[in-house]
C-alpha positions as CSV (number, residue, x, y, z in Angstrom):
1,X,4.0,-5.2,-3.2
2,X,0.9,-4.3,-1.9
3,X,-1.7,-6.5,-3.8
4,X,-5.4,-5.8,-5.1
5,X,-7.0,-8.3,-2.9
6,X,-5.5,-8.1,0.9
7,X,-7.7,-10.6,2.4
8,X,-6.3,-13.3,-0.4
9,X,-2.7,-12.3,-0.7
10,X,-1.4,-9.5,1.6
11,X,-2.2,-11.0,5.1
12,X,-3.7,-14.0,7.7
13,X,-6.5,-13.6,9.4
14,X,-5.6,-15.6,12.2
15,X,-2.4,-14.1,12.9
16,X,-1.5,-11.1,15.1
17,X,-1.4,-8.1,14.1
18,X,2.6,-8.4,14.7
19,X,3.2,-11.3,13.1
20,X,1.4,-9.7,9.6
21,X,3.6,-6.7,10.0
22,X,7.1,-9.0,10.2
23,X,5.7,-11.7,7.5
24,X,8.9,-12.5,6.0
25,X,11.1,-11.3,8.0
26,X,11.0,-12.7,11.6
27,X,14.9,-13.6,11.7
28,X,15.1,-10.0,12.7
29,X,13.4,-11.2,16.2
30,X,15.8,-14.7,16.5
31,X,17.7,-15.1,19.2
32,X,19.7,-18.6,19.5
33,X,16.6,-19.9,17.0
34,X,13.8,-18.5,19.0
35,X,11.8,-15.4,18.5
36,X,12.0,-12.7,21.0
37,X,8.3,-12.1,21.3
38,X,8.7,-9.2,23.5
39,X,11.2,-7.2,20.2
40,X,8.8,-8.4,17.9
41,X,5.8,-6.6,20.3
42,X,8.0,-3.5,20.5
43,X,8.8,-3.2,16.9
44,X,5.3,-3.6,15.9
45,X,3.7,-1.1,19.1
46,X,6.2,1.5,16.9
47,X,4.8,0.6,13.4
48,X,1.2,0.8,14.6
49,X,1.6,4.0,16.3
50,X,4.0,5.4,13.0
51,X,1.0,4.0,11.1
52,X,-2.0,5.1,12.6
53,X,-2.8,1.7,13.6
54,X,-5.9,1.2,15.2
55,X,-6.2,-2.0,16.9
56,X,-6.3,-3.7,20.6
57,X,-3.0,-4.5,20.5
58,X,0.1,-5.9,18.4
59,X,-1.3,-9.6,19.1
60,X,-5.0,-9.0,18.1
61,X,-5.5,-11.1,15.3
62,X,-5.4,-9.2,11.9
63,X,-9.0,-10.4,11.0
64,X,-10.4,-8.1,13.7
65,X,-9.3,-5.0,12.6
66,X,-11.1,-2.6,9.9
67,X,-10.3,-2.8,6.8
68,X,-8.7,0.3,6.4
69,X,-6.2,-0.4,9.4
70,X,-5.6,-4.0,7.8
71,X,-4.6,-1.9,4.8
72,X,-2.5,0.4,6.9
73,X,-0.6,-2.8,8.5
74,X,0.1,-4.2,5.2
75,X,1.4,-1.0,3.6
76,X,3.7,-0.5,7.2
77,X,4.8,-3.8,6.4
78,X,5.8,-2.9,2.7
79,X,7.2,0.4,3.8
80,X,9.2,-0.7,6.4
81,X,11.4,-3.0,4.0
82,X,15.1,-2.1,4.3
83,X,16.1,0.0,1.2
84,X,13.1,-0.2,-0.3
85,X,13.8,0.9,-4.0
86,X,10.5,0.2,-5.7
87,X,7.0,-0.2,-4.5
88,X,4.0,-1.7,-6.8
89,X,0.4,-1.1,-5.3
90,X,-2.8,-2.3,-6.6
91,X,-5.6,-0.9,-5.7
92,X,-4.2,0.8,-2.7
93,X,-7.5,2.5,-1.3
94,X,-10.0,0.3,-2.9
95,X,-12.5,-0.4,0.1
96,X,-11.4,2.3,2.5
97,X,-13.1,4.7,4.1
98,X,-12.0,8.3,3.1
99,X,-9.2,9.0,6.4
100,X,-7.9,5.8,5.2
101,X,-7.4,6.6,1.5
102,X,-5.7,10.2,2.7
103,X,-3.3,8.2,4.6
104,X,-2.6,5.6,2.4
105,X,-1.8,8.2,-0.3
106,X,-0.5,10.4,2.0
107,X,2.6,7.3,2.4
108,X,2.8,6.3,-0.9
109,X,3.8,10.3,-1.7
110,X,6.4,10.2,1.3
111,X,7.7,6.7,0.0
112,X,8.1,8.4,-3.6
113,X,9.9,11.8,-2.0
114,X,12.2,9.7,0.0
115,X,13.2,8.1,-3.8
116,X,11.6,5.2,-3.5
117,X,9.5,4.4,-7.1
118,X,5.6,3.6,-6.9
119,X,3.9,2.1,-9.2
120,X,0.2,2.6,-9.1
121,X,-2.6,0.3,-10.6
122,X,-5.8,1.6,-9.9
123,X,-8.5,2.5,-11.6
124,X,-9.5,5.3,-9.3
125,X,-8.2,8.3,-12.1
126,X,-9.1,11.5,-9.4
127,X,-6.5,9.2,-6.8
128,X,-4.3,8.7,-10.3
129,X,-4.4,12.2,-10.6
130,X,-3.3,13.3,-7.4
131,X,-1.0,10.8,-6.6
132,X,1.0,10.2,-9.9
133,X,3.5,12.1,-12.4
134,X,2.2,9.9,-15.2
135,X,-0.6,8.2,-16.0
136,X,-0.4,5.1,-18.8
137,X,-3.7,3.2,-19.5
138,X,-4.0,-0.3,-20.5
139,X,-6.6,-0.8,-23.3
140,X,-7.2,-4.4,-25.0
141,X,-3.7,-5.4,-24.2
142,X,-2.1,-2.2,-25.4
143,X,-0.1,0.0,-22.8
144,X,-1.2,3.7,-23.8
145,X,0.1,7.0,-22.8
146,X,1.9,8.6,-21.1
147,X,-0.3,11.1,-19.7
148,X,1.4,13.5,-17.4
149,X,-0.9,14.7,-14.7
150,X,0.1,18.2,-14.3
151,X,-1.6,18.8,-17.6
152,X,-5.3,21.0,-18.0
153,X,-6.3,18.1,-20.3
154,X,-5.1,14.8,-18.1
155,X,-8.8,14.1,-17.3
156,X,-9.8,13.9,-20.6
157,X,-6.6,12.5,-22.4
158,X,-7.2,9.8,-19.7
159,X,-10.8,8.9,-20.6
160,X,-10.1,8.9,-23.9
161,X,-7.1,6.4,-23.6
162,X,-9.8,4.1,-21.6
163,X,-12.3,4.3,-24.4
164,X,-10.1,3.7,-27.1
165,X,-11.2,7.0,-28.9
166,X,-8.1,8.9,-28.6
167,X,-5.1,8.9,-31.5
């Protein structure tokens, strides 16, 4: 999952840049109950360059990078999960400059061709748009649509669905 608010619940501030990307899954780095801190750098040098990872190193601490690349770390982590069959992201690009939010979209439509399923919330509906098949709307507590984005009309049908006016 990559969640709406990074900062809060995606990553730590104090930690590397390595040690964000491997959250959860370190045991892949033990050795006799000890992490190989020279695996762990070269898996994460790998991620970062895959990523587009702009940062002084795998140990700078996460806090000092952009927010776009903190974005891009968190998404490599969620990316890189073995057999990954289902991906939720909130508010993928909010915050990002525009190379950022190409990128970011540009992996959530290789995750989706590679058959992985992404689930979108955002309320971005031009990203929606280009991102999605279909497009549902929640509107006071109702789940509305779908609205597939292929369409002349998705626009529309979409903004109506958001302002209640449509049937």
């Amino acid at each position: 999952m990559v969640p709406e608010d990074r900062h809060r619940e995606a990553m730590i501030s104090e930690m590397s840049v390595a040690e964000n990307l491997f959250l959860g899954r370190l045991n892949r780095f033990r050795r006799l109950g000890v992490v190989s801190r020279r695996a762990m750098e070269a898996a994460a040098r790998e991620q970062l360059e895959r990523f587009s990872v702009r940062a002084a190193g795998p140990w700078a601490p996460m806090g000092s990078l952009s927010g776009g690349n903190q974005q891009k770390v968190v998404l490599a982590r969620e990316l890189t999960i073995e057999n990954l069959r289902c991906l939720v992201a909130a508010q993928p690009t909010r915050g990002l400059d525009i190379g950022a939010v190409d990128f970011v979209l540009t992996q959530l439509r290789a995750a989706s061709a590679q058959g992985c399923g992404v689930l979108v919330v955002s309320s971005e509906i031009p990203e929606l748009l280009a991102l999605c098949d279909r497009v549902f709307v929640s509107y006071r507590g109702a789940l509305r649509g779908p609205v597939e984005t292929g369409s002349a009309t998705a626009m529309q049908e979409i903004s109506e669905l958001m302002m209640g006016t449509a049937a």
